[in-house]
C-alpha positions in Angstrom: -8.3 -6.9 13.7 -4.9 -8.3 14.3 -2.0 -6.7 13.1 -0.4 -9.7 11.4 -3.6 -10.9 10.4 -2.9 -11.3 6.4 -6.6 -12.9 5.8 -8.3 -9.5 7.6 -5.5 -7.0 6.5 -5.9 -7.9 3.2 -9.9 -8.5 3.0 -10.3 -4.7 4.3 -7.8 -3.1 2.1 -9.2 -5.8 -0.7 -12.9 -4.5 0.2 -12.1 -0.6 -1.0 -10.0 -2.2 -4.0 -12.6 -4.3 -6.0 -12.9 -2.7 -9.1 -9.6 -3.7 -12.0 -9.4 0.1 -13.0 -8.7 1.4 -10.0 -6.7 -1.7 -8.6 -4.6 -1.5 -12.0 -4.0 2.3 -10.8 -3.0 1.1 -7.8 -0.4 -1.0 -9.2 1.1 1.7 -11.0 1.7 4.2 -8.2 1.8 2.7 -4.5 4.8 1.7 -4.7 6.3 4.8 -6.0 4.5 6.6 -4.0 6.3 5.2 -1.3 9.9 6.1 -3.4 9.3 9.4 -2.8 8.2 9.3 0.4 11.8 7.4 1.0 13.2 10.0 -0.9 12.2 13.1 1.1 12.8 11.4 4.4 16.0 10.7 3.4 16.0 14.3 5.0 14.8 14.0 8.4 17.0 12.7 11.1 15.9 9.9 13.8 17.8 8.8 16.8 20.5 5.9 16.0 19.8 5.6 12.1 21.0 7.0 9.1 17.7 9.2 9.1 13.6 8.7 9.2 13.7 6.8 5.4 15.6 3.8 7.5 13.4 3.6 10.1 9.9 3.9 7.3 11.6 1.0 5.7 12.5 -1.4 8.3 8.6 -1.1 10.0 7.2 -1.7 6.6 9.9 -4.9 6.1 9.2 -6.5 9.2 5.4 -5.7 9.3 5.6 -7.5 5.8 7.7 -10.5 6.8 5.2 -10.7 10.0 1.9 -11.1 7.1 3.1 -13.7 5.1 7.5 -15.4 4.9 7.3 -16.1 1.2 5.9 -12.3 0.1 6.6 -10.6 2.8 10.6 -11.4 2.2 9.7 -10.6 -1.6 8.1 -6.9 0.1 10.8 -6.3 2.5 13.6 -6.7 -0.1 11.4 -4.5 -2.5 11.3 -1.7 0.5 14.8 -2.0 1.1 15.6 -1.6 -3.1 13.5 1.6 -2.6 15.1 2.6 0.5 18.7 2.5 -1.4 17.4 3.7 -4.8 15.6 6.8 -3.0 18.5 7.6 -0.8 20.7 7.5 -3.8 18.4 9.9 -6.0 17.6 12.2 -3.3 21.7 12.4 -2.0 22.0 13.3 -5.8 19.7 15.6 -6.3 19.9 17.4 -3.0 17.1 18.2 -0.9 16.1 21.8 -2.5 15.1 20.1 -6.2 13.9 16.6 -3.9 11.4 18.1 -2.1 10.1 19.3 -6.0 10.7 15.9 -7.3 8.4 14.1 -4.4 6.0 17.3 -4.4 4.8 16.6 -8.1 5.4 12.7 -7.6 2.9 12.7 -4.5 0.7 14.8 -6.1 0.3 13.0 -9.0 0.0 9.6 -7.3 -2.3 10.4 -5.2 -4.6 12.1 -7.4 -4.2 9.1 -9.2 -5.3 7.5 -6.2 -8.9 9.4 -5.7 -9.8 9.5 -9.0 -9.2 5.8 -8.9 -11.8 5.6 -6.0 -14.2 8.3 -7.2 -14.7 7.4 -10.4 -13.9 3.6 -10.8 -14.6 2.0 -7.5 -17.5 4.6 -6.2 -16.1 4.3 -2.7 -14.0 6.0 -0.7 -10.5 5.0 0.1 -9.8 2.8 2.9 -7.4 5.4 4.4 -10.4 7.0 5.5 -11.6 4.8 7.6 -7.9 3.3 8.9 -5.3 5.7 7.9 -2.3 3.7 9.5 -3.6 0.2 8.2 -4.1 1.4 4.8 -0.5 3.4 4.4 0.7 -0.1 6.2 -1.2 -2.5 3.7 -1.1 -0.7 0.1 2.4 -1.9 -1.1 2.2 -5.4 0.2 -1.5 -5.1 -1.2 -0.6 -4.6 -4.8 2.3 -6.9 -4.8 0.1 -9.9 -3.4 -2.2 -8.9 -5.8 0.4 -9.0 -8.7 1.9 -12.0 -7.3 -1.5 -13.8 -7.6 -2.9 -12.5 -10.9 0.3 -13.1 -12.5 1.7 -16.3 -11.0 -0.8 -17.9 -9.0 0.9 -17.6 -5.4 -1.1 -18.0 -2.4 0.1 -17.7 0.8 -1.1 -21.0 2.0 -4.1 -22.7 -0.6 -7.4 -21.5 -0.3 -6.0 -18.2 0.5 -7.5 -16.3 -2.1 -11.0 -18.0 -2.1 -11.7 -17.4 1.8 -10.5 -13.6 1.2 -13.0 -13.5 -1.5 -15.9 -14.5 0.4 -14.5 -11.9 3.5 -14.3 -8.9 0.8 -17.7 -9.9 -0.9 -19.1 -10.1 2.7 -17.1 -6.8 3.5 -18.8 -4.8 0.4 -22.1 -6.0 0.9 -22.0 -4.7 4.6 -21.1 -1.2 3.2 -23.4 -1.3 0.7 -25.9 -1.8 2.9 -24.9 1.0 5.4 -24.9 3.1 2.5 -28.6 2.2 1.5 -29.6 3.0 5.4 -28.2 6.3 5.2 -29.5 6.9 1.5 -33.0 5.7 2.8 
């Protein structure tokens, strides 16, 4: 799969996100889960930038732009809103209550997350089968999603039908794995 191919990227990360439950919960904490990541690297230093939360956020912002101009620009700005917002809580709160803050956050979110997947979807998520492509994919995922469900925007037209027919393909090949190994 290409990395800046939107129609794949988001027909695989679309394939482990089918059911409206769990895509809903999805909506609700990817993005802050990636806050408070920004927050706690706001603690960890890299070579030539402010620290690690700088560097997270630009590879997200131009892996974004890369997918798709129009959403991608929307995704990038959002990361960078983040990036400012999470340096600003985490300068404020210092790193010893941060780390707390982003501890229960994450933990929350995530189990958010699985019990989104395990009870909802009935699948596992797609970080376990592409850990980097589906940390890379889940906040441009939701906001395509939310950009389509609640305005119509498609990155080019027919965007959303072709992806439809790759996830439905993409679930039925699982599913029928599955019945292999269950027979």
């Amino acid at each position: 799969m290409g990395l800046f191919d939107l129609e794949k990227n988001f027909a695989f990360y679309g394939a482990y996100h089918s059911n409206p439950i769990n895509i809903l919960i999805h909506m609700l904490f990817v993005w802050p889960l990636f806050f408070t990541a920004l927050m706690l690297f706001y603690y960890v230093p890299i070579f030539y930038l402010p620290n690690f939360a700088s560097f997270f956020t630009i590879i997200y912002a131009v892996f974004y732009v890369g997918l798709d101009k129009k959403a991608g620009s929307l995704a990038a700005l959002l990361c960078f809103l983040c990036w400012l917002g999470a340096s600003a809580f985490a300068k404020y709160l210092g790193f010893s209550l941060t780390w707390k803050v982003v501890l229960a956050a994450q933990l929350f979110g995530w189990t958010a997350q699985f019990l989104g997947h395990g009870v909802f979807e009935k699948r596992a998520p797609a970080l376990l089968d592409n850990l980097l492509q589906a940390f890379l994919m889940g906040p441009f995922f939701v906001l395509l999603e939310a950009l389509q469900q609640f305005f119509g925007y498609e990155p080019y037209p027919g965007f959303q039908a072709k992806v439809t027919d790759m996830v439905g393909a993409e679930i039925k090949a699982w599913q029928e794995k599955k019945q292999k190994k269950s027979s």
